[in-house]
C-alpha positions in Angstrom: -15.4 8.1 11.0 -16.1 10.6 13.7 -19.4 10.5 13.7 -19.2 6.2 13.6 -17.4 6.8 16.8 -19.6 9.5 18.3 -22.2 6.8 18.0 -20.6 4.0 19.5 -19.4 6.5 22.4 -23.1 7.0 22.9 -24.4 3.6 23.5 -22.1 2.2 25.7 -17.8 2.1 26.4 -15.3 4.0 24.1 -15.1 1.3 21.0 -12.0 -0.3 19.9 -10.7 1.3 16.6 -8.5 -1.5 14.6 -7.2 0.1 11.2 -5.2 -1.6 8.8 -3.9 -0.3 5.1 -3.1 -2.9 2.1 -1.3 -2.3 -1.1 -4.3 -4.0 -4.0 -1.7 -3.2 -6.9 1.0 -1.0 -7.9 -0.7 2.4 -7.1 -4.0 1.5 -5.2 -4.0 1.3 -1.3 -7.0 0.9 1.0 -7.5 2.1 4.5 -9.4 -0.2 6.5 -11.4 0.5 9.8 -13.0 -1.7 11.8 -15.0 -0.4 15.1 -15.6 -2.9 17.8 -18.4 -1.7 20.3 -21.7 -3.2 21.7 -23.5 -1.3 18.9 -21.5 -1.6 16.1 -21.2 -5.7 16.3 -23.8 -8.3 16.0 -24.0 -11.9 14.9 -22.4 -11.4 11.6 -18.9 -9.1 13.0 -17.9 -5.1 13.4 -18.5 -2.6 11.2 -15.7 -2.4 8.6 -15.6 0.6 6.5 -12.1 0.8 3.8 -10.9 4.1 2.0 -9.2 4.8 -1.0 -6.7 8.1 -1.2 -8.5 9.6 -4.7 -7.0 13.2 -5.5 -6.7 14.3 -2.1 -9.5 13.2 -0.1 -9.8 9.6 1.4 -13.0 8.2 -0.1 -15.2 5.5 1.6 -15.2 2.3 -0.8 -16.3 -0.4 1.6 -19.0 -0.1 4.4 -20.0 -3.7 5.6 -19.9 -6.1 8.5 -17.6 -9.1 9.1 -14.9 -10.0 10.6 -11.4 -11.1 8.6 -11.0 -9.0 5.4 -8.8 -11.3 2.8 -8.0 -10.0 -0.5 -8.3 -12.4 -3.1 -6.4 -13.5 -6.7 -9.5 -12.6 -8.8 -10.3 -9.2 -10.0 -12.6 -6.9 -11.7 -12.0 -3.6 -13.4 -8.4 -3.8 -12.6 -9.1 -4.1 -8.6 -8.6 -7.7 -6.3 -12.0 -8.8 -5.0 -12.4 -8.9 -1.2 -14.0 -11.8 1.2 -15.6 -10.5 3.9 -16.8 -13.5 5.6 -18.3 -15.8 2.8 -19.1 -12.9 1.1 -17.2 -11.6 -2.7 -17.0 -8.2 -2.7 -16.0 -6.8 -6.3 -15.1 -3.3 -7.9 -17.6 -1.7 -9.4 -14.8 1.5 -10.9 -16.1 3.6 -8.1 -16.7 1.5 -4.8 -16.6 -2.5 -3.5 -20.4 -4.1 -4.1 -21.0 -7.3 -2.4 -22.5 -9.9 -5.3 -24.8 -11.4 -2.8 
């Protein structure tokens, strides 16, 4: 993320960092990061990035833009989808793909 932030330091005021963590099941939790700045925020929301603690290391899983990040009933490969806007974001076994 530091270099996310570098970026956003660049093109205008320090961003705003919101991070949030979420239990999906019974040993799966995601770290989610939003960064509000001028450049990281359009039309469509912020930046939102999520990462998954995998044998040691904190792996990016998600990397889109939106706003509200719900976690729904429905899953694939053992993993609760995620709406990010009006978009279904499913578990591929390595990362969230958006279905388009």
């Amino acid at each position: 993320m530091a270099r996310e932030i570098e970026h956003a330091k660049a093109s205008g005021p320090a961003p705003v960092v919101l991070v949030a963590m979420a239990r999906l099941n019974d040993q799966d939790e995601l770290l989610f990061v939003q960064l509000q700045s001028s450049s990281e925020c359009g039309s469509a929301g912020c930046s939102i990035m999520a990462f998954k603690y995998v044998d040691g290391d904190w792996v990016r899983t998600v990397d889109t833009v939106g706003g509200m990040v719900r976690i729904a009933t429905s899953r694939h490969r053992g993993m609760p989808d995620l709406i990010v806007n009006h978009s279904r974001l499913v578990w591929n076994g390595a990362r969230y793909v958006d279905l388009g």
